[in-house]
N, C-alpha and C positions, 0 to 999 in steps of 0.2 A: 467356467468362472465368469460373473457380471463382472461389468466394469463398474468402477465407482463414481455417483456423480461428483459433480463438479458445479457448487454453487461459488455466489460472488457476493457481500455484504459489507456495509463499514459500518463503523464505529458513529456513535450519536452525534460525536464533533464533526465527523467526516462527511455524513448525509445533513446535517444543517449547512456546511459551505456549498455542498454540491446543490443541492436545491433552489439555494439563490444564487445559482450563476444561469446567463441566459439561455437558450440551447442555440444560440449562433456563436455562444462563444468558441472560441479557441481552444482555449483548459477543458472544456466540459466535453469538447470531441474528442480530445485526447484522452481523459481520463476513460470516456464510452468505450473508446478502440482498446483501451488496454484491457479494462474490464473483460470485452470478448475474450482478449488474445488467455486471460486468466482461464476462459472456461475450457480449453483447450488445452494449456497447459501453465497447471498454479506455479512451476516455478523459473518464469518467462521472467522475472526482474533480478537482476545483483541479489546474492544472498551476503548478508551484515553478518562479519563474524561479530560473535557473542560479544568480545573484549569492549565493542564499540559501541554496544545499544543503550541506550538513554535510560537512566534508572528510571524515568517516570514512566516509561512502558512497559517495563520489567513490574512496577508497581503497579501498575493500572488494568493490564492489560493479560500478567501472567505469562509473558510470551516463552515460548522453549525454540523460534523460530524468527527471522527476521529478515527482508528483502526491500529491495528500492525499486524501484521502476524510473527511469527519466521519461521526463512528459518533456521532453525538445530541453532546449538550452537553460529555460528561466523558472522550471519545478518537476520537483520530484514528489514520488508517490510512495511512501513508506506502509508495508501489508503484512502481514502472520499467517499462515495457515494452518487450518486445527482440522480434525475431520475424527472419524473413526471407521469400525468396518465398511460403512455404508458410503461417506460421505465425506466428500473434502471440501469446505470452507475457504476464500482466500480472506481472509477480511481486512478492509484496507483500514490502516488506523489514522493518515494523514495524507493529506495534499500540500506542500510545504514551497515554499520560491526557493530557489536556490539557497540565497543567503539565512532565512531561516534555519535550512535543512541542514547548511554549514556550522551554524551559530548549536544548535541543537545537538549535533553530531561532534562537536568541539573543535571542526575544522579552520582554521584562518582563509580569512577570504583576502580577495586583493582590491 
């Protein structure tokens, strides 16, 4: 029995933020380090029970899966994975600051 790959892609919002960040930045190593830790294994972030996903991802996005990643204290990394026989996907759909991710997620911040 193969194993199945394991690729890593975002979403069109998600690779335009990524692109314009520098590569000394901060976010941008973090987000690279996870990305690996995905190829190894896709479900290395918090999985989002369903109750809690954002209708405009559920619209958008089609999702039947949902996960966080923490990138350190100040953002989080919201991702799906889809795949078939062959193939697992993680695709990350946001990079979000904390309080975004809060505000989106319908959490109260302090």
């Amino acid at each position: 029995m193969s194993r199945k790959k394991i690729g890593v892609s975002g979403t069109k919002e998600f690779v335009r933020v990524y692109k314009k960040l520098n590569p000394n930045d901060k976010l941008k190593q973090q987000i690279d380090e996870t990305m690996n830790l995905m190829k190894s294994n896709p479900t290395v972030g918090d999985k989002i029970e369903k109750h809690l996903w954002p209708k405009q991802y559920i619209d958008k996005y089609a999702i039947n899966n949902l996960f966080r990643y923490e990138l350190g204290l100040r953002y989080r990394m919201t991702y799906t994975i889809i795949g078939d026989s062959k193939e697992i996907v993680c695709l990350i759909i946001d990079v979000l600051s904390h309080k975004e991710y809060d505000n989106l997620f319908g959490y109260k911040t302090s």
